[in-house]
ZALUM-441718 format. One record per residue: x, y, z of N, C-alpha, C, O in turn; residue in one letter; residue number from 1. Coordinates in Angstrom, 1 decimal. Example, Ala and Ser with C-alpha at 12.3 -4.5 7.8 and 13.67 -1.06 7.14 Angstrom:
{r {13.2 -5.7 7.8} {12.3 -4.5 7.8} {13.2 -3.3 7.8} {14.2 -3.3 8.5} a 1} {r {12.8 -2.2 7.1} {13.7 -1.1 7.1} {12.9 0.0 7.9} {13.4 1.1 8.0} s 2} 
This chain:
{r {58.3 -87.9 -23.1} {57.0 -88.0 -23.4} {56.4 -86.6 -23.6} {55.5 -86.3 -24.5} x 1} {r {56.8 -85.7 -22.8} {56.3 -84.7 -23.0} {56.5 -84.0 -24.2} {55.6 -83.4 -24.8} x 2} {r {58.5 -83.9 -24.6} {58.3 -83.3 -26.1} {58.1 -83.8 -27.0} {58.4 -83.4 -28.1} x 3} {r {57.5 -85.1 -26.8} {56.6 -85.8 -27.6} {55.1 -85.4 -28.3} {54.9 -85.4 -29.6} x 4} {r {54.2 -85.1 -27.1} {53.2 -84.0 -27.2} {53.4 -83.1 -27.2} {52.2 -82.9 -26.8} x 5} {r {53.9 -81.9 -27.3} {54.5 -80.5 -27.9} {54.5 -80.7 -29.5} {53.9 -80.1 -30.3} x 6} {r {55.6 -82.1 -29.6} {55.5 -82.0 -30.8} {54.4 -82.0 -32.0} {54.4 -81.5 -33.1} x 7} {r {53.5 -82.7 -31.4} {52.1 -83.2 -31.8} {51.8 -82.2 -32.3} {51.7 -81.9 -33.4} x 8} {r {51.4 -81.4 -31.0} {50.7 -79.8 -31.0} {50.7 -79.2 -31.7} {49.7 -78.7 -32.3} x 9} {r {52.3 -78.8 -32.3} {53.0 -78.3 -33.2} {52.2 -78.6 -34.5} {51.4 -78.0 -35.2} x 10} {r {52.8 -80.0 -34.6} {52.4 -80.1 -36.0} {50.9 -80.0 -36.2} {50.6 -79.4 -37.2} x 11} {r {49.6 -80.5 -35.5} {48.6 -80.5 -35.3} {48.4 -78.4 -36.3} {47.9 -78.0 -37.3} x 12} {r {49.2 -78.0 -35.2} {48.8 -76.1 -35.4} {49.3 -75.9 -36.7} {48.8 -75.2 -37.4} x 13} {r {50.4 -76.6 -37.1} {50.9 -75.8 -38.7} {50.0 -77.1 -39.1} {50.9 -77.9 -38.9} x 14} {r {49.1 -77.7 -39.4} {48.5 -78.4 -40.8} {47.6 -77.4 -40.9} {47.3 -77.0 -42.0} x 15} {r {46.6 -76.6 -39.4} {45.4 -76.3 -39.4} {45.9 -74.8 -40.3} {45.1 -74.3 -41.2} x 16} {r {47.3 -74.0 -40.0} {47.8 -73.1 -40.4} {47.8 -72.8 -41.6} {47.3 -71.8 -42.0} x 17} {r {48.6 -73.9 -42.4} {48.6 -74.1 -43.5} {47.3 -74.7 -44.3} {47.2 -75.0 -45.5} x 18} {r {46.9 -74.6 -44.0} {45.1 -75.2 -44.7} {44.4 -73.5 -44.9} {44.3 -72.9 -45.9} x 19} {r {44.0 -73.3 -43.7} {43.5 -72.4 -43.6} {44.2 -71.1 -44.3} {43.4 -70.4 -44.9} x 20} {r {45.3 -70.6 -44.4} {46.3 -69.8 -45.3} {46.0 -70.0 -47.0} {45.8 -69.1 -47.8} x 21} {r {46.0 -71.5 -47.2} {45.9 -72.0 -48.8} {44.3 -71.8 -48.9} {43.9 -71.3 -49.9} x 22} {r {43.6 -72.0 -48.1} {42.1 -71.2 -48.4} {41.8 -69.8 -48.8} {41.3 -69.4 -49.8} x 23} {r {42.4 -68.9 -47.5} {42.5 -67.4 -48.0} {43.1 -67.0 -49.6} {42.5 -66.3 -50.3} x 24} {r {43.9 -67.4 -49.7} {44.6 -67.8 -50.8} {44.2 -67.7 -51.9} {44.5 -66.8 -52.7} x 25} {r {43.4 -68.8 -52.0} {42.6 -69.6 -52.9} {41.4 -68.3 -53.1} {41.2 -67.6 -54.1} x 26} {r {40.9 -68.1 -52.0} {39.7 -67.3 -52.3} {40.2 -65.6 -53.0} {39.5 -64.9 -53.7} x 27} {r {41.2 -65.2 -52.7} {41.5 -64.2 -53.4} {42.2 -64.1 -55.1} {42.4 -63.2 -55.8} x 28} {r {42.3 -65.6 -55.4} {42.4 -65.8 -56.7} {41.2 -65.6 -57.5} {40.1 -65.6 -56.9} x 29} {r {41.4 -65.4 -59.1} {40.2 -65.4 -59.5} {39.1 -65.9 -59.8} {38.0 -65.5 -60.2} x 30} {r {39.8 -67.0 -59.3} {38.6 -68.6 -59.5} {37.8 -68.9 -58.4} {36.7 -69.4 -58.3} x 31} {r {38.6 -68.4 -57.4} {38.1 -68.2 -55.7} {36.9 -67.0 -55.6} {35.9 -67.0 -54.9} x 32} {r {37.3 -65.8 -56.6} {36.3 -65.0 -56.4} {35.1 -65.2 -57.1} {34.0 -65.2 -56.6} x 33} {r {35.5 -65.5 -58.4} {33.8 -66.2 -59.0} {33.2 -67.1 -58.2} {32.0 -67.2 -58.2} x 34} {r {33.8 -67.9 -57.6} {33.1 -69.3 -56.8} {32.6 -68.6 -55.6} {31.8 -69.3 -54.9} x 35} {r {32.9 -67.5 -55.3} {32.2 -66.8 -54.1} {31.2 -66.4 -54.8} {30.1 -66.9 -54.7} x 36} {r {31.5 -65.2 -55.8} {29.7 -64.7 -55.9} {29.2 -65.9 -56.9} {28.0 -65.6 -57.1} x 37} {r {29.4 -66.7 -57.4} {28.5 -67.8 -57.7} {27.4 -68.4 -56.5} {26.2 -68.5 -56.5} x 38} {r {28.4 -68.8 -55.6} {27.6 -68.8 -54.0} {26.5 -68.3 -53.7} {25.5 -68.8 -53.3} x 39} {r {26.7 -67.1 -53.9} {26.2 -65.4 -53.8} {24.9 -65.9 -54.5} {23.8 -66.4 -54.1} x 40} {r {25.4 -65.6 -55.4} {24.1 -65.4 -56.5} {23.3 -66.6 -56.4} {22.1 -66.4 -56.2} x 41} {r {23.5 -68.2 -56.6} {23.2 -68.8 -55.9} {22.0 -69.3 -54.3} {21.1 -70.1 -54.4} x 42} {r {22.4 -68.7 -53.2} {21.5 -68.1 -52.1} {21.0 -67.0 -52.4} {20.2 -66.8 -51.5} x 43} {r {21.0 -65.9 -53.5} {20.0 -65.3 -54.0} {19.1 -65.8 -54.2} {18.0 -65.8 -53.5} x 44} {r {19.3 -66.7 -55.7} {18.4 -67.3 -56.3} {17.3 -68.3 -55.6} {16.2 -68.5 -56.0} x 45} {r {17.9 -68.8 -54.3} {17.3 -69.4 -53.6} {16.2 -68.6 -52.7} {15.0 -68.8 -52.6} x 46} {r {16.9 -67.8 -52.1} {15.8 -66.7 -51.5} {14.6 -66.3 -52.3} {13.5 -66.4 -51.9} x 47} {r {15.0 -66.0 -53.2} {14.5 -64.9 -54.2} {13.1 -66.2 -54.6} {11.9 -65.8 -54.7} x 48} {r {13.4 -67.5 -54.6} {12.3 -68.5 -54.7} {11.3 -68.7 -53.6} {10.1 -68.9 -53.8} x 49} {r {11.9 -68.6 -52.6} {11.2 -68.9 -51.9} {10.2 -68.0 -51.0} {9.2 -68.3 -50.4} x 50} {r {11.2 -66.5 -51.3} {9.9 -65.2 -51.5} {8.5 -65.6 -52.0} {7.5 -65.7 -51.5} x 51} {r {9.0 -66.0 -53.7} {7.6 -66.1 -54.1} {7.0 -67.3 -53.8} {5.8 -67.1 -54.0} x 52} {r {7.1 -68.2 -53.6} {6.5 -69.2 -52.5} {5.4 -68.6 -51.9} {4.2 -68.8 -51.9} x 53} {r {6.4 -67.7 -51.4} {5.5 -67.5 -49.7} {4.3 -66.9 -50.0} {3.2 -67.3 -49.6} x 54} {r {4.7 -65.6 -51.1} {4.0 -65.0 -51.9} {2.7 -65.2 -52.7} {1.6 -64.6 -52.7} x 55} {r {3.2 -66.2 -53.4} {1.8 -66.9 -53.9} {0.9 -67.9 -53.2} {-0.2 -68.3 -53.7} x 56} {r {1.6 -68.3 -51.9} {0.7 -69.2 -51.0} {-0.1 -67.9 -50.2} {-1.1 -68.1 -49.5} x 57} {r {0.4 -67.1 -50.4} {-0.6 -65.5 -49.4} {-1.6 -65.1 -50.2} {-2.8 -64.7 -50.0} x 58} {r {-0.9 -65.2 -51.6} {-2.3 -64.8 -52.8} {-3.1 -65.5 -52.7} {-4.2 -64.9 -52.6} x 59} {r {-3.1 -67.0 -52.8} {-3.4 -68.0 -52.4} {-4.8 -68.1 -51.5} {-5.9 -68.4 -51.9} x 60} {r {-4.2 -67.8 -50.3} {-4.9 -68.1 -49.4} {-6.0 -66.4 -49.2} {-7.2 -66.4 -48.8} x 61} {r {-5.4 -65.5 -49.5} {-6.0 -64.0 -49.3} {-7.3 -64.3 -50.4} {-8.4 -64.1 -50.0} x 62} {r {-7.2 -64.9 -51.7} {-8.0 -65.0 -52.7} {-9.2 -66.2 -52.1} {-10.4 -66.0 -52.3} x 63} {r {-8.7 -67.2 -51.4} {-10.0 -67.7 -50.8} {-10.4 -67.2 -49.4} {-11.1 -68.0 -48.8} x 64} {r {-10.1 -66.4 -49.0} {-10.3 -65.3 -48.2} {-11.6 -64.5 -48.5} {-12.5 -64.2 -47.7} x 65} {r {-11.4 -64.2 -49.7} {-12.2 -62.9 -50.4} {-13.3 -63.6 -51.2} {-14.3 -63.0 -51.6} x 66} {r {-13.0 -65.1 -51.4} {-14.1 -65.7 -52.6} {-15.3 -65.9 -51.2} {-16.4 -65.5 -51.2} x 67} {r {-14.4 -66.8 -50.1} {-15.8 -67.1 -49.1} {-16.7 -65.6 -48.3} {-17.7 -65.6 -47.6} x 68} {r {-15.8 -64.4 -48.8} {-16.4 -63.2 -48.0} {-17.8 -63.1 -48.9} {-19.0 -63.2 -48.6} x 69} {r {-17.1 -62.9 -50.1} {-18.4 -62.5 -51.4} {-19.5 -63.6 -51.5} {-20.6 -63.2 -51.7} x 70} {r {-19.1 -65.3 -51.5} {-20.3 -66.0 -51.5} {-20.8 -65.9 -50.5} {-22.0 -66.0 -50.5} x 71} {r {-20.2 -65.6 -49.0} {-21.4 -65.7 -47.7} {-22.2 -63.9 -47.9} {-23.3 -63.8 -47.2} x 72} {r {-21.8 -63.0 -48.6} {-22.6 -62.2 -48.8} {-23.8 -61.9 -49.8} {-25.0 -61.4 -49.5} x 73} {r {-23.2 -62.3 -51.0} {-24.2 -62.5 -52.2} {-24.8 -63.8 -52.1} {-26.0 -63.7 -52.1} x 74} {r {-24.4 -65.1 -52.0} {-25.1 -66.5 -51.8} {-24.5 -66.4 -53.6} {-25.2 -67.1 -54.4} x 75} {r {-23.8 -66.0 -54.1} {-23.2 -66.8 -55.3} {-21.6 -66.9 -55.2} {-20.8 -66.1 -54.7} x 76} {r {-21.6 -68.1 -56.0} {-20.3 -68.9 -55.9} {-19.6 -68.1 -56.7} {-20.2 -67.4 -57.6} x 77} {r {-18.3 -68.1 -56.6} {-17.7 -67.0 -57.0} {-16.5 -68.1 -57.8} {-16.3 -69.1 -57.2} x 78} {r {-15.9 -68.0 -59.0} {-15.4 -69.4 -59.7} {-14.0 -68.9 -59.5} {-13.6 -67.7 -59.5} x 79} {r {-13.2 -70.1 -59.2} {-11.7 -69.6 -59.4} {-11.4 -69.3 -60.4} {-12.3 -69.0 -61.2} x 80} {r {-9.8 -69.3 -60.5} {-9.1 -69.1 -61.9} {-9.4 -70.0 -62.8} {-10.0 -69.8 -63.8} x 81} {r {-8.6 -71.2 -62.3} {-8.6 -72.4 -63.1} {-10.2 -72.7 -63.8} {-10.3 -73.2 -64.9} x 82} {r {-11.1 -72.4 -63.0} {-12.4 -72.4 -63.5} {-13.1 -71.3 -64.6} {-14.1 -71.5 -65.3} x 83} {r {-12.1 -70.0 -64.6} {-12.5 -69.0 -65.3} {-11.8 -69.3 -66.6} {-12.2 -68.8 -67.7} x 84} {r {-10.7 -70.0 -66.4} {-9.9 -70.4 -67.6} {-10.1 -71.7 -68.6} {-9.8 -72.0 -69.7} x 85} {r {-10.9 -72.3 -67.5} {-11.5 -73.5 -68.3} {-13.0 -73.3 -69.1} {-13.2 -73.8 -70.2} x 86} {r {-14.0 -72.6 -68.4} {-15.2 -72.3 -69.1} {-15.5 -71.2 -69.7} {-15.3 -70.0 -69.4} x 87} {r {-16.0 -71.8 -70.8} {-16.3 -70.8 -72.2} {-16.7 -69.4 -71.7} {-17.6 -69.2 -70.8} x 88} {r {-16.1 -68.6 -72.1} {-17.1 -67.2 -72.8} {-18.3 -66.9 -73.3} {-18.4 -66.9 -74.5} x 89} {r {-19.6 -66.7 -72.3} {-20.6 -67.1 -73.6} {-20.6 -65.5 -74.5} {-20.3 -64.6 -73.8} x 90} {r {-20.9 -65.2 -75.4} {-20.6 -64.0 -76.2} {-22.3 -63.4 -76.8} {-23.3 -64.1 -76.9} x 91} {r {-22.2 -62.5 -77.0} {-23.4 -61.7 -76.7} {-23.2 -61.4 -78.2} {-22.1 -60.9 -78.6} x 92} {r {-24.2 -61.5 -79.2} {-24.2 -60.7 -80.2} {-24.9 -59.3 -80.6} {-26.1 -59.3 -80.8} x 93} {r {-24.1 -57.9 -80.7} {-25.2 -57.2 -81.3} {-24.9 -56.0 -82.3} {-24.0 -55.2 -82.4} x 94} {r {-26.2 -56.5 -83.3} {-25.7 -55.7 -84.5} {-24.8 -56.2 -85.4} {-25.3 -57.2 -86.0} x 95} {r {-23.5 -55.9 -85.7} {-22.5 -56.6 -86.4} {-21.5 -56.9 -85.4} {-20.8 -57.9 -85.6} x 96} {r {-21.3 -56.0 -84.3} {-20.1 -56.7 -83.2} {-20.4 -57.5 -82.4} {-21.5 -57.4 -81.8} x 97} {r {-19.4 -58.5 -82.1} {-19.4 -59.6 -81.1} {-19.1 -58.8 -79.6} {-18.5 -57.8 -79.6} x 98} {r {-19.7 -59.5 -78.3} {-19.3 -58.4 -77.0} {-18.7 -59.9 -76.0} {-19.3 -61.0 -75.9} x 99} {r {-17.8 -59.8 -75.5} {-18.3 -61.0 -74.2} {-19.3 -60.3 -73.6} {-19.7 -59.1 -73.8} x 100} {r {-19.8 -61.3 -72.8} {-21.5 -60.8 -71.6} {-20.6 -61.0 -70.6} {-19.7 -61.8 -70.3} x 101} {r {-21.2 -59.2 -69.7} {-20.7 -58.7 -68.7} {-20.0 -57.7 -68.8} {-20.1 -56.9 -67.9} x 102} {r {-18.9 -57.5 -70.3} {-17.6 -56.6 -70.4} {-18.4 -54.9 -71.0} {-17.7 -53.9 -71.2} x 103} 
C-alpha cells in the first residue's frame, strides 16, 4: 500500500511537472510572446479607461463644485454644457459685422 501512494505522488508531481514546463515553453515561443503583451496592452487599455472614468467623474463633480460657488455668490444660474450647447447664440449686429453678445 504504501508503494502504492509513492506511486501516486510520483505521478501526481510529473503531470504538474510536465504542464507547468509546456507552459514555460509555450510562453517563450512566439505566439506565447505576442499573447503576453497582447495581455499587456490589454490591462493597459483597461487602466488607461478607467483613469478617465475617474477623471471625468472629478471634472464632473469639481465643475458642479464651482457652478454652485458662482450661483450662491452672484444669485445667477450659471448653465451647464449641455445647456450651452443646446441654446442659441443670440448675435449682436454692428455695422456690417455680426459679433456673438458677450465675445
Amino acid at each position: 500500500m504504501r508503494r502504492l501512494f509513492w506511486l501516486g505522488v510520483g505521478v501526481a508531481v510529473g503531470v504538474y511537472a510536465t504542464r507547468r514546463a509546456t507552459e514555460a515553453a509555450h510562453s517563450l515561443t512566439p505566439a506565447g510572446v505576442g499573447a503576453n503583451i497582447a495581455d499587456g496592452l490589454r490591462e493597459l487599455g483597461a487602466g488607461l479607461g478607467a483613469f478617465g472614468a475617474e477623471v471625468r467623474a472629478g471634472m464632473t463633480e469639481r465643475e458642479r463644485e464651482l457652478s454652485q460657488l458662482v450661483e450662491r455668490r452672484t444669485g445667477e444660474r450659471v448653465p451647464s454644457l449641455s445647456d450651452a450647447l443646446t441654446e442659441p447664440v443670440p448675435v449682436v449686429r454692428s455695422g456690417n459685422r455680426a459679433r456673438r453678445a458677450g465675445a
